[in-house]
C-alpha positions, 0 to 999 in steps of 0.5 A, a space after each residue: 612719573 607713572 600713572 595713578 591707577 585709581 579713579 575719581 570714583 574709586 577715591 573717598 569723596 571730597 564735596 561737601 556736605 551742604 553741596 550734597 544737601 542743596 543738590 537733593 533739595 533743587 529738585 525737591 520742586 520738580 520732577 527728577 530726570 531720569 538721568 543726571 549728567 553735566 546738563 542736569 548740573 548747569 549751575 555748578 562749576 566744571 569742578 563741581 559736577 565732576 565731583 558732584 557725579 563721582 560723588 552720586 556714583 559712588 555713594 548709590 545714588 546714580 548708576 555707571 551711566 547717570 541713570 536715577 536710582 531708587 535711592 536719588 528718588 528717596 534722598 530728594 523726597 524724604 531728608 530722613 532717608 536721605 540722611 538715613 542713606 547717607 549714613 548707611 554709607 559712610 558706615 560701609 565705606 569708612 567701615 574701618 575708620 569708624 571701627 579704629 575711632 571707636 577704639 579710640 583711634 586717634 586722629 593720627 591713626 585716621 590719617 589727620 582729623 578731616 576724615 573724622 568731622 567727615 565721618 561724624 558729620 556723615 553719621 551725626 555723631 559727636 565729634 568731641 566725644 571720639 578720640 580728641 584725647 591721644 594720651 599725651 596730657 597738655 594743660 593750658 592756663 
């Protein structure tokens, strides 16, 4: 069986949002290191961390190395430029996804509804609004 080509940092994330959430808030109390590796993540699980770290990496938060960017800084001290980033970049990564969702993409079209609550949630857009319609009428009595 050969190889996956891609890496963990290569792929969407799959952490969820509230994990995200209480990361930035722990160090709300205190300084920020200046750099997150798994020693700055000693409450998580193994799992955790390693997609905690990916999941940093990818969405601009930490560099390559772990070294706290700006953005890490602005995210734990300000949740409106938290939340601000964080939908700066979903728009960017899931560019096509969004567009496709409004042109009423259905959720087939987007390869199952999980990257859609993703999408929404990550953007505060209304799930119920978007694309829950696919064409074919059911009705339930």
């Amino acid at each position: 069986m050969p190889d996956e080509q891609m890496t963990a940092d290569d792929k969407a994330p799959y952490l969820s949002l509230t994990t995200l959430n209480n990361f930035f808030d722990k160090w709300g109390d205190g300084p920020i290191p200046p750099r997150i590796d798994k020693s700055a993540l000693d409450n998580y699980s193994g799992g955790t961390q390693a997609l905690l770290l990916s999941t940093l990496r990818l969405m601009g938060f930490v560099d390559n190395e772990g070294e706290v960017l700006p953005a890490l800084r602005e995210a734990v001290n300000d949740p409106a430029a938290r939340k601000a980033h964080l939908t700066e970049w979903a728009r960017r990564f899931y560019a096509p996804q969004i567009e496709l969702a409004e042109r009423n993409g259905t959720p087939q079209m987007l390869r199952g509804g999980r990257l859609r609550a993703s999408v929404s949630r990550a953007t505060g857009r209304d799930n119920d609004r978007e694309g829950r319609h696919t064409g074919h009428h059911h009705h339930h009595r």
